[in-house]
C-alpha positions as CSV (number, residue, x, y, z in Angstrom):
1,X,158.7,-10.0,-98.4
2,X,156.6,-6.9,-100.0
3,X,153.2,-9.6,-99.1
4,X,154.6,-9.7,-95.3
5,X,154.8,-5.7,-95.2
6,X,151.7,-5.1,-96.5
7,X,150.0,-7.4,-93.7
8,X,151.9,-5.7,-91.2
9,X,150.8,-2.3,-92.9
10,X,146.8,-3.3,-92.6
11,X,147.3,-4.6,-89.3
12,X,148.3,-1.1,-88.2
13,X,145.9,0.6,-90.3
14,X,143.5,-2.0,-88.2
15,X,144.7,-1.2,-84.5
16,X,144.9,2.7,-85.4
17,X,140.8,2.8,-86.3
18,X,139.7,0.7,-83.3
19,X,141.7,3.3,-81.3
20,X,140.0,6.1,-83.2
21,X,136.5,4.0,-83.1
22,X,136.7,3.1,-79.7
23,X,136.3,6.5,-77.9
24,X,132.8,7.4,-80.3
25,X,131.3,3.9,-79.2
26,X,132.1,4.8,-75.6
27,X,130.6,7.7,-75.9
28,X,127.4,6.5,-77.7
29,X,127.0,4.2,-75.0
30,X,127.4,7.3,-72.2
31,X,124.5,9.0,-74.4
32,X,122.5,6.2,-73.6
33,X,119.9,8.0,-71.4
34,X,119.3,10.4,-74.1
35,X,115.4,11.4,-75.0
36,X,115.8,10.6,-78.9
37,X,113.1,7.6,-78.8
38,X,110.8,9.6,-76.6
39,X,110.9,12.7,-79.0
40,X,110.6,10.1,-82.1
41,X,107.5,8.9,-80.3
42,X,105.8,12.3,-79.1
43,X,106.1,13.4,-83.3
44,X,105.2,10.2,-84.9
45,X,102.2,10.5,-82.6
46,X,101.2,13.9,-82.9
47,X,101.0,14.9,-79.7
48,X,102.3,18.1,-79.3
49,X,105.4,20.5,-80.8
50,X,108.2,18.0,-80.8
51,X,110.6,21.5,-79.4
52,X,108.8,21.1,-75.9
53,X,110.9,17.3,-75.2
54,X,114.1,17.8,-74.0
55,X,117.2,16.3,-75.3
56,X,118.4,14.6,-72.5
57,X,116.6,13.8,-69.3
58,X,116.5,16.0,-66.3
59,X,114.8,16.7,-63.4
60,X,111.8,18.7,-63.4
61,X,110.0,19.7,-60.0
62,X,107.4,21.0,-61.4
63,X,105.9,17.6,-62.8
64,X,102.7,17.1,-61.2
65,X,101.4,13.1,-63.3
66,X,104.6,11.4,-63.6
67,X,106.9,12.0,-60.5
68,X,109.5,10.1,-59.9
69,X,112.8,10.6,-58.3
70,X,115.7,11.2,-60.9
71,X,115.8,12.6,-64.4
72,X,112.8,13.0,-66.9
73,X,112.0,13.2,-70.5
74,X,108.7,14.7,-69.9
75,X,108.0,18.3,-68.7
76,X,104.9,20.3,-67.0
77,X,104.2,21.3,-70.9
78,X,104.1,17.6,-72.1
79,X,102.0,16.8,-69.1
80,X,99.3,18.9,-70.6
81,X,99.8,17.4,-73.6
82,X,99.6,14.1,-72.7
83,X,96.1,15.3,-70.9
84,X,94.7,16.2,-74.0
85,X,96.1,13.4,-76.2
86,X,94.4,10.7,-73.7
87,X,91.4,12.4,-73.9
88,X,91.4,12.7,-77.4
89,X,92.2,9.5,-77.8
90,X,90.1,7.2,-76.0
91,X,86.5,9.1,-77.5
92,X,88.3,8.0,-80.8
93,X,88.3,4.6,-79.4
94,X,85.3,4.7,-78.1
95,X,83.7,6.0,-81.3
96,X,85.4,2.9,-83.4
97,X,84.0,0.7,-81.2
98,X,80.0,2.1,-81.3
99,X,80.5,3.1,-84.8
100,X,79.1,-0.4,-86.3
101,X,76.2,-0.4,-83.1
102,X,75.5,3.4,-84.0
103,X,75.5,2.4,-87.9
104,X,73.2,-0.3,-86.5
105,X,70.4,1.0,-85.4
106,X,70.6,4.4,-87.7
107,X,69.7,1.5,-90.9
108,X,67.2,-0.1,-89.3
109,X,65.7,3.3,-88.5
110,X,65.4,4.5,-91.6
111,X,64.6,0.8,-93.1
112,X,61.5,0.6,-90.5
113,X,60.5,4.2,-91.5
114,X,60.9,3.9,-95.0
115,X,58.8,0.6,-95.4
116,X,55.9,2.7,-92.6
117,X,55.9,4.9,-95.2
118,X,55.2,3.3,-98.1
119,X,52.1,0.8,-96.2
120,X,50.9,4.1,-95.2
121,X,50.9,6.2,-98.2
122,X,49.3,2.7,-100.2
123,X,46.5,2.6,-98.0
124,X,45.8,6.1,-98.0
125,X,45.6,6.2,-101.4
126,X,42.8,3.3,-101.0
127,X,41.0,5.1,-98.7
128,X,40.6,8.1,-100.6
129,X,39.5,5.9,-103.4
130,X,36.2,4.9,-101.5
131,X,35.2,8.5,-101.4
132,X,35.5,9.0,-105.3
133,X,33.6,5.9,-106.0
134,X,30.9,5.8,-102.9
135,X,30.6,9.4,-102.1
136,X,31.7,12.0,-104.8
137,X,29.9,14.6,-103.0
138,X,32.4,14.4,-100.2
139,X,35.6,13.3,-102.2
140,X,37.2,16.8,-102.9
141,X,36.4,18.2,-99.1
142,X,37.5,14.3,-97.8
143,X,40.6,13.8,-99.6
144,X,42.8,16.4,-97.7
145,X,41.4,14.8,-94.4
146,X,42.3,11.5,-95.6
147,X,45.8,12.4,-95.9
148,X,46.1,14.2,-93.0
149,X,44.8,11.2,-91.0
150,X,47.3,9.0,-92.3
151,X,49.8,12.0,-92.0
152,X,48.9,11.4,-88.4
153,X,49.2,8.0,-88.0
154,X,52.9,8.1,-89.7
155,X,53.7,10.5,-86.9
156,X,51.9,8.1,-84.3
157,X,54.2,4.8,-85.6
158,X,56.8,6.8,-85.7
159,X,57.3,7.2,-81.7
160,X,56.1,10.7,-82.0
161,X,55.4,10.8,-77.9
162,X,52.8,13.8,-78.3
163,X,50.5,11.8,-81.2
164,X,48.2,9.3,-79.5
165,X,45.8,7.5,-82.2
166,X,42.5,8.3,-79.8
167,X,43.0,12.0,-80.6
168,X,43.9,11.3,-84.2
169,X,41.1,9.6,-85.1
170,X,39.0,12.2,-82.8
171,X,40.0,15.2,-84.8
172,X,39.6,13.2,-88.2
173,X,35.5,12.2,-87.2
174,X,35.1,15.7,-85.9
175,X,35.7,17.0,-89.3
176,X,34.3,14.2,-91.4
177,X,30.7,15.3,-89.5
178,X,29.8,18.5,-90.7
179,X,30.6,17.2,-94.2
180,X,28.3,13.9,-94.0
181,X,26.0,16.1,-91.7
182,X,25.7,18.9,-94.9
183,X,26.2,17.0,-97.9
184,X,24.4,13.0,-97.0
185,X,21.8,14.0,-94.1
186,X,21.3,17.3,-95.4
187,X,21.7,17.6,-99.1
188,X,19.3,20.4,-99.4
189,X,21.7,22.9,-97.8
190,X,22.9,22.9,-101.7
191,X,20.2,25.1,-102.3
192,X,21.2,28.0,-100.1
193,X,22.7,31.2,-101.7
194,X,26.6,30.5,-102.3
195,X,26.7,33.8,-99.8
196,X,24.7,33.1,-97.2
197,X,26.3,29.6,-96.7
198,X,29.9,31.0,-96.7
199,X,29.2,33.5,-94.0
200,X,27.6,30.9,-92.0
201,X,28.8,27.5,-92.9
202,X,32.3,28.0,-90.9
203,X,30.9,28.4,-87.5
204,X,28.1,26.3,-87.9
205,X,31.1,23.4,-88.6
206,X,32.5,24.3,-85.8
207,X,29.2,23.9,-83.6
208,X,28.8,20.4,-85.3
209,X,32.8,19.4,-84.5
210,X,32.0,20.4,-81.0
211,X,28.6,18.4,-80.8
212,X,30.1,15.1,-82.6
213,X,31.1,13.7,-79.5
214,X,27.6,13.9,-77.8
215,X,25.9,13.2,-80.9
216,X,27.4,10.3,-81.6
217,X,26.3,10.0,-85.3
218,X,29.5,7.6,-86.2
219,X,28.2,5.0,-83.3
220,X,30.8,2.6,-82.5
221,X,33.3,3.0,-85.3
222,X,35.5,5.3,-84.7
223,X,36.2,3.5,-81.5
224,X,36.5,0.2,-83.3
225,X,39.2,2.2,-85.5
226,X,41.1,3.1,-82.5
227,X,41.0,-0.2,-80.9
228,X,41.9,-2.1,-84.0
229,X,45.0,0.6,-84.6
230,X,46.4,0.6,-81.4
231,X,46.7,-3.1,-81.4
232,X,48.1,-3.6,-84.7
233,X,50.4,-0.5,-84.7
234,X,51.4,-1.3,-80.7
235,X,54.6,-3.2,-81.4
236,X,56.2,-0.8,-84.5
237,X,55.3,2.4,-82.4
238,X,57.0,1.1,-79.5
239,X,60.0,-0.6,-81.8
240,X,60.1,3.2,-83.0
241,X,60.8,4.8,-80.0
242,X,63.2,2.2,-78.5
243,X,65.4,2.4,-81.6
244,X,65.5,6.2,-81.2
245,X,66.2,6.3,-77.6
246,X,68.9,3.4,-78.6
247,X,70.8,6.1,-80.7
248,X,70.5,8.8,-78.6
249,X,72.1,6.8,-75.4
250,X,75.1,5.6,-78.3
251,X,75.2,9.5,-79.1
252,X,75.1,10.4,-75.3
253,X,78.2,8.3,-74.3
254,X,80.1,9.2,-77.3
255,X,79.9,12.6,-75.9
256,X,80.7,11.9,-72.2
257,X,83.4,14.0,-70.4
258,X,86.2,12.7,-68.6
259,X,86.8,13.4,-65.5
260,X,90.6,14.9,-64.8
261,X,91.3,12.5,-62.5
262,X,90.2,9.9,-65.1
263,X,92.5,12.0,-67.6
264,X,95.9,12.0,-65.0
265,X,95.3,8.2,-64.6
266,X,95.0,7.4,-68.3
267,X,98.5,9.7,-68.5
268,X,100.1,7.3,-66.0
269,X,99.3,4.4,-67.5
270,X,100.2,5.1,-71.3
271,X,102.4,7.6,-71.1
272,X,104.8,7.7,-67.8
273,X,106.6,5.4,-69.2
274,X,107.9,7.5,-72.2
275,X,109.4,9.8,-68.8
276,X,112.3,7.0,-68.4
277,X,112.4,6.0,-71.9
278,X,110.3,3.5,-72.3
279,X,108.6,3.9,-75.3
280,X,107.7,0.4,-76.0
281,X,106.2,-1.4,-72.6
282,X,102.5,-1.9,-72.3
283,X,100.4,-1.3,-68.9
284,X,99.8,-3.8,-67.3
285,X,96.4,-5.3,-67.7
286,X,94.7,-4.8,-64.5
287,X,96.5,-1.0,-64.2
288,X,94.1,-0.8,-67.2
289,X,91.3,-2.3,-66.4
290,X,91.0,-0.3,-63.0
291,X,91.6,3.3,-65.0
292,X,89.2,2.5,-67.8
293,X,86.2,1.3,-65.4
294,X,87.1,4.4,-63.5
295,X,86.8,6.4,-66.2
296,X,83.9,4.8,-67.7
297,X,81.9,4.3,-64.3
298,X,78.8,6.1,-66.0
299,X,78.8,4.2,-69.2
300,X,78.9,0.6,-67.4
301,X,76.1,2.2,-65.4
302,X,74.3,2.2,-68.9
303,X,74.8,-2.0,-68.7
304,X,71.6,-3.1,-67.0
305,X,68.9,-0.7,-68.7
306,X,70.6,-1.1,-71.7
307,X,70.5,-4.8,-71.6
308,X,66.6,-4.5,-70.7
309,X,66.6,-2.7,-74.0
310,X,68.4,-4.9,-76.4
311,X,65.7,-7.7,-75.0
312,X,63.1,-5.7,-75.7
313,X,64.0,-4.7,-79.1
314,X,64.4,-8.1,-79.3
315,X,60.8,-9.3,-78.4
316,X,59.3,-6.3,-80.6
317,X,61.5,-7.1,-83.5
318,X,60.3,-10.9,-83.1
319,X,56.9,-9.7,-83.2
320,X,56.9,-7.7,-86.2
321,X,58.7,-10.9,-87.7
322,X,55.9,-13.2,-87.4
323,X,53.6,-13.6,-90.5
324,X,50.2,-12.7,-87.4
325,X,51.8,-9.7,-86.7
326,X,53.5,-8.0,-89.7
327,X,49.7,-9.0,-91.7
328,X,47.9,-7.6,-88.7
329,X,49.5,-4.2,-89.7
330,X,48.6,-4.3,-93.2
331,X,45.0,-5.6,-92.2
332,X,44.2,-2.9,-89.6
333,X,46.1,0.0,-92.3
334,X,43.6,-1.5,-95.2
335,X,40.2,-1.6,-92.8
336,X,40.9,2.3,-92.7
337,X,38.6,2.6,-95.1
338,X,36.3,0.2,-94.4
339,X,35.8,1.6,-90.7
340,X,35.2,5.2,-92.4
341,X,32.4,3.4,-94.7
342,X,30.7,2.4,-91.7
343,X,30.6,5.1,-89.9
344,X,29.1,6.5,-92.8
345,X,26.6,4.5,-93.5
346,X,26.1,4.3,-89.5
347,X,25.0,7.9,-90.0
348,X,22.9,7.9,-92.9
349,X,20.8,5.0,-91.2
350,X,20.2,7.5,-88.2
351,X,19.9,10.7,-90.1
352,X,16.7,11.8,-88.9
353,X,18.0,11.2,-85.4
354,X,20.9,13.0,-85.4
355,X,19.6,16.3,-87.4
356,X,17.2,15.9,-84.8
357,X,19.9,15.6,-82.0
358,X,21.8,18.4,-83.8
359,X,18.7,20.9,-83.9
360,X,17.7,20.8,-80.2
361,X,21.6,21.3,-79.3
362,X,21.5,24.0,-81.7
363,X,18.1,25.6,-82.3
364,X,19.8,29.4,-82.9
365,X,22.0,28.8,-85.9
366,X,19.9,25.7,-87.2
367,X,16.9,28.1,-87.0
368,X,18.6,30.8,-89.0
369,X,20.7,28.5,-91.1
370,X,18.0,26.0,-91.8
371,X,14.9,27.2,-90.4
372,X,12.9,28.4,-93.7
373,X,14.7,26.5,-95.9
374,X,13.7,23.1,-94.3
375,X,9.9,23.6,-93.2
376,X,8.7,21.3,-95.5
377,X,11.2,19.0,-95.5
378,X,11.2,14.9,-95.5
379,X,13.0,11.9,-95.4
380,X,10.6,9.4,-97.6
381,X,14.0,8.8,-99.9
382,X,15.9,7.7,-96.9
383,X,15.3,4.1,-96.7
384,X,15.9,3.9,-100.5
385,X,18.7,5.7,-100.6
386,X,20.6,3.7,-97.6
387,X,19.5,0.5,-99.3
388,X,21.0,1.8,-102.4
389,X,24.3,2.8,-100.7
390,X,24.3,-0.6,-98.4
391,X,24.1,-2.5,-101.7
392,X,26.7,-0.6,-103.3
393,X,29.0,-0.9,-100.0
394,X,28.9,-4.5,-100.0
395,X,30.0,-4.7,-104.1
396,X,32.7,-2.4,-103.1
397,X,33.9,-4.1,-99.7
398,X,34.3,-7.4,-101.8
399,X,36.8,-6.0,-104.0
400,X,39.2,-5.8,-100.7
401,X,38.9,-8.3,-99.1
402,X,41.1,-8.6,-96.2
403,X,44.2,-10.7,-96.6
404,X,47.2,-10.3,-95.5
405,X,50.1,-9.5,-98.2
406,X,52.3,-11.7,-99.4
407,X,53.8,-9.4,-101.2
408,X,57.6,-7.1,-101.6
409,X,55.6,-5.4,-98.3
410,X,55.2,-8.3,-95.8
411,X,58.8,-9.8,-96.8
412,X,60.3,-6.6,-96.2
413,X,59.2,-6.2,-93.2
414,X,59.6,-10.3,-91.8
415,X,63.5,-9.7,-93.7
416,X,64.2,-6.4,-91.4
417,X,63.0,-7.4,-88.3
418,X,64.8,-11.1,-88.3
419,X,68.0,-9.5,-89.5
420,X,68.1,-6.7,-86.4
421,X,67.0,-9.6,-83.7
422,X,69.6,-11.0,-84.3
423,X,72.1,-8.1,-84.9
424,X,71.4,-6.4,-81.7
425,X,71.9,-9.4,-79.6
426,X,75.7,-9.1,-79.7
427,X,75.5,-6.0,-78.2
428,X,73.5,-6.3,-74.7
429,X,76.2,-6.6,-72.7
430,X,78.0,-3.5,-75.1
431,X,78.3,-1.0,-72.4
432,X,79.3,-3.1,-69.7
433,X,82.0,-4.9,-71.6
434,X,83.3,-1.5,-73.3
435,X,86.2,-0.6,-70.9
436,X,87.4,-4.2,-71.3
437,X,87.3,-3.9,-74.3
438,X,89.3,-0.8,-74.9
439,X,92.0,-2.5,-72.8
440,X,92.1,-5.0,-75.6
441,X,93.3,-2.5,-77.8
442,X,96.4,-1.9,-75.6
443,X,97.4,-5.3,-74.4
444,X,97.6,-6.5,-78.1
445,X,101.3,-7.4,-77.6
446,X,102.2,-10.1,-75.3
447,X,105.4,-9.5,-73.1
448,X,106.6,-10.7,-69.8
449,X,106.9,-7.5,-68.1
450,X,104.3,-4.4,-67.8
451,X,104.1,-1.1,-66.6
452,X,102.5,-0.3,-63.4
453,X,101.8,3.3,-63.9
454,X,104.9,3.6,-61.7
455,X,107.6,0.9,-62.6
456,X,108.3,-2.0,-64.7
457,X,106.6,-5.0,-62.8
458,X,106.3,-8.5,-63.7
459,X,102.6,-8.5,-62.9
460,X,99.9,-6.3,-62.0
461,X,100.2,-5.9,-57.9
462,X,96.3,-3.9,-57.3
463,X,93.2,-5.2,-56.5
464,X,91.0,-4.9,-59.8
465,X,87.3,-3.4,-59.0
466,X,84.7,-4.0,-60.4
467,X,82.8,-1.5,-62.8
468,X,79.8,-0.5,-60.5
469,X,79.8,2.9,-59.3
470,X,79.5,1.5,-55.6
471,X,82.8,-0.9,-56.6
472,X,84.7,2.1,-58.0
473,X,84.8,3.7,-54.5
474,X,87.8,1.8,-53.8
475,X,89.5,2.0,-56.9
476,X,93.2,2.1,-56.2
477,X,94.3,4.1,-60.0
478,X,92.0,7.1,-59.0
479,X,89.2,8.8,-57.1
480,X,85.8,8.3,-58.6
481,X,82.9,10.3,-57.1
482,X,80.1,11.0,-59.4
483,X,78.7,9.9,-63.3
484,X,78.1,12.4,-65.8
485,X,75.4,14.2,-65.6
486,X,74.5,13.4,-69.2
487,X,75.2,9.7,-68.6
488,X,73.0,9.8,-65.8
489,X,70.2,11.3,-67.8
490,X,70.2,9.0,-70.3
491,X,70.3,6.4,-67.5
492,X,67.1,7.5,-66.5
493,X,65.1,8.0,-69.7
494,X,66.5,4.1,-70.9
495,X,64.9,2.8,-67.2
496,X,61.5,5.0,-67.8
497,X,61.3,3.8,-71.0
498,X,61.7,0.1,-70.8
499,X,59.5,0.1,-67.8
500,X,56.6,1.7,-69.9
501,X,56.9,-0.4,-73.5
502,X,57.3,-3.8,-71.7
503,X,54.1,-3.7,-70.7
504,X,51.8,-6.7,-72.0
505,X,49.5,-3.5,-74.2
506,X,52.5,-3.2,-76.4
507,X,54.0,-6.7,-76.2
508,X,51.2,-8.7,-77.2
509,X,51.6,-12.4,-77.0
510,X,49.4,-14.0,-79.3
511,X,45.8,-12.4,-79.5
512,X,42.6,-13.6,-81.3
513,X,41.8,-12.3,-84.5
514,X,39.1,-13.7,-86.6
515,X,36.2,-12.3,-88.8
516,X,32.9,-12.7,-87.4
517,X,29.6,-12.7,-89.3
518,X,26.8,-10.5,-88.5
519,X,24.7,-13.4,-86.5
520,X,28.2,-13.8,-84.2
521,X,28.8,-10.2,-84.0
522,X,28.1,-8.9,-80.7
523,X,24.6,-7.0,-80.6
524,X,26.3,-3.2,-79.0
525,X,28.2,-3.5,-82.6
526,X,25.9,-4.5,-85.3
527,X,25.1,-2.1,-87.5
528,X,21.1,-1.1,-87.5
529,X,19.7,-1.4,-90.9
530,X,16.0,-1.6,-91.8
531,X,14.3,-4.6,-91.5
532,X,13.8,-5.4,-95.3
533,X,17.5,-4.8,-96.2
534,X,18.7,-6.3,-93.4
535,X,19.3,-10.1,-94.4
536,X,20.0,-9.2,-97.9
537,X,22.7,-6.5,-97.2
538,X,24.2,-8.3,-93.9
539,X,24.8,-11.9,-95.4
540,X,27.6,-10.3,-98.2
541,X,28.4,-7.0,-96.1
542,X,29.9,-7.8,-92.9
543,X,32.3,-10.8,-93.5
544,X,34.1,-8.3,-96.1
545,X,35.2,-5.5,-93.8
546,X,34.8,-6.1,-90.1
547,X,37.9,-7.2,-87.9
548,X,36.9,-7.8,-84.8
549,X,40.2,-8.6,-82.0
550,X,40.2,-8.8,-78.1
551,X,41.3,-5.2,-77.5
552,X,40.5,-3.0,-74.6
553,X,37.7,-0.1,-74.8
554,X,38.7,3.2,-75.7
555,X,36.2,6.4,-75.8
556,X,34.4,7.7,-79.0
């Protein structure tokens, strides 16, 4: 009897809470429409002060992004910051997806400069070394023009667009003459007064740096030196600049504005949803296909020249790759110095021409400098003296001989330029895929229903348009009318640019290069020596430092 009273006890006890219960869930379920998730959402993703979301939905007139008849979680204040959020975060996006591009092509930058540098700074040292062992007279005065030279050429195969090689190795001859002129055609200006030559020897340089060009006391080398440079150096100068106009575009699109239009439609498609309490649907894919390529009408613009691009790159990478190629670098760096022994020795050979040359273009300060001091002078040593230094040149040459490296150097350099051609290849079609791709990002969950940017649809009603700015006239998500200007810009610069380094000069296919002896040389290039030395030094000299290709002419 006390068991039975206690059941009937709990089943009060029972009924009296689900009476008391009842009334709370009913009235949890009339707060249904409440703006809890949307606030939880707005703070957990930082877009704004959580005070500005209302508890409950109302209506708002003044909502000018995500109208709708009815009540609203959002307000004109959210609005805003919705506008800023979207902007904010699709250059995130876009950042995390050209991070490992821009990462790209800053490494192989600094890898391509870095190995430049040290071929450069090797063979520098080596061509300084032939004016301490061939002509210690001149090595003190030469070094500094030595490494200024190559200082110059770094700058030159660096993309430097105001360094061409014609007036680097101009200015390096020009003031290389008045040393060979004073110190191997003239050594008796030694005997002038320490302050007599100081007063005069500065403008009388200047006089022979002016008359180098019509004297022509180098003959044909420093044109060879030109031609042989340009060549060889053709494909890294041009992979220079590419690769630096490559990260500036990257840089350029990183930085592009969005339009407000672009800005309402990217607020209707992520975030007009949260209005009605819809935290959780995802836009439908072609709602965000059409906004992104609306937005991003000037960096799919970027597609075509930038694919050009990436296939160049390509090609001048593959070039650089190739055993020819990367050794014709090192070869036409290390014949530097042989080219600069030539032109010496082409000078001695003609001395008494070109002091002669030099007087009658300069009879007033020659005549003062060198009028008394020379009278009597003659040049009976000269043919001993130039067989002496022709004999030494060709025990010299032989000790660097020209072969290509197969050394840290050469691998380096093959290693770099196989691993970027076939890095950049993923990303020609980058810029034209990149607003697909940032849709990717938002569709990652798969559901059966989507938001329209004004209603939960089953699918995607709109035409999708393609990402041409001629396409994106009719764009249903929002009015597109121009690219940005910076966009645009760099548009321009990637067209020029391609055009220019595509041409065959700095994409060379496969040219000749061979060393000739002197009997196969052409006769405009042989060098003129006196008859007795002639077969003697000829036989041993030339095969060790000329490097003769099919190259076009270029002026002393």
């Amino acid at each position: 009897m006390f068991r039975a009273a206690f059941q009937n006890v709990d089943l009060f006890w029972v009924i009296l809470l689900c009476f008391v219960l009842l009334p709370e869930a009913g009235g949890r379920s009339a707060d249904a429409d409440s703006c809890h998730e949307v606030k939880t959402a707005y703070m957990m993703r930082q877009i704004g002060p959580v005070e500005l979301v209302p508890d409950r939905p109302e209506p708002d007139e003044s909502l000018r992004v995500c109208v709708h008849p009815g009540p609203s979680c959002c307000t004109s204040k959210m609005e805003d910051s919705y506008m800023a959020a979207v902007r904010s975060e699709t250059q995130q996006k876009m950042r995390s997806y050209s991070f490992e591009l821009k990462y790209l092509i800053a490494g192989h930058i600094k890898a391509y400069q870095e190995h430049f540098e040290m071929l450069l700074s090797f063979t520098s040292n080596l061509t300084s070394t032939l004016f301490d062992s061939a002509y210690s007279a001149l090595a003190s005065d030469c070094r500094p023009l030595v490494f200024q030279l190559f200082t110059d050429i770094k700058r030159h195969l660096s993309g430097d667009s105001n360094s061409s090689l014609e007036s680097v190795v101009r200015r390096f001859y020009n003031d290389l003459f008045p040393l060979v002129y004073r110190r191997l055609l003239n050594p008796g200006i030694g005997q002038m007064s320490v302050r007599t030559y100081n007063s005069l020897s500065t403008s009388h340089d200047d006089c022979l740096r002016m008359t180098r060009r019509d004297v022509s006391p180098f003959g044909p080398h420093p044109r060879l030196l030109v031609s042989s440079l340009s060549r060889a150096l053709g494909p890294g100068r041009a992979l220079s600049r590419l690769l630096r106009l490559a990260g500036e575009v990257v840089n350029a699109t990183e930085k592009a504005t969005l339009s407000r239009d672009c800005l309402r439609g990217l607020v209707r498609m992520q975030y007009c949803s949260h209005c009605r309490g819809l935290t959780l649907i995802r836009p439908c894919t072609g709602l965000c296909i059409n906004i992104m390529r609306g937005c991003l009408v000037g960096v799919s613009e970027l597609g075509g020249p930038w694919g050009s691009l990436v296939v160049l790159l390509q090609r001048l990478a593959a070039t650089l790759a190739t055993s020819s190629n990367h050794n014709s670098m090192e070869l036409a760096l290390l014949a530097v110095r042989h080219h600069v022994n030539d032109a010496i020795l082409h000078a001695q050979l003609h001395g008494p021409r070109i002091t002669a040359t030099v007087s009658k273009r300069d009879n007033l300060m020659l005549g003062m400098m060198f009028g008394l001091l020379y009278t009597g002078y003659t040049y009976n040593c000269l043919e001993y003296d130039i067989e002496k230094n022709c004999s030494f040149l060709c025990v010299c040459t032989r000790s660097f001989p020209l072969k290509g490296s197969r050394g840290e150097k050469s691998g380096n350099l093959k290693k770099i330029s196989r691993e970027f051609e076939g890095s950049i290849q993923r990303y020609q079609w980058f810029f034209t895929e990149l607003p697909e791709m940032l849709c990717e990002s938002e569709m990652e969950v798969e559901q059966h229903t989507c938001w329209s940017g004004q209603d939960v649809v089953e699918s995607y009603a709109g035409r999708v348009v393609g990402n041409t700015l001629k396409a994106q006239r009719e764009n249903p998500e929002l009015t597109v009318r121009n690219t940005d200007p910076v966009l645009k810009g760099a548009k321009q610069r990637l067209e020029q640019l391609t055009q220019v380094n595509a041409q065959p000069s700095v994409l060379p296919v496969c040219y000749s290069q061979q060393r000739l002896s002197y009997k196969k040389m052409p006769s405009q290039h042989r060098p003129v020596l006196p008859p007795h030395t002639r077969t003697q030094t000829c036989t041993t000299h030339a095969p060790c430092i000329h490097l003769w290709m099919r190259v076009p002419s270029y002026a002393h």
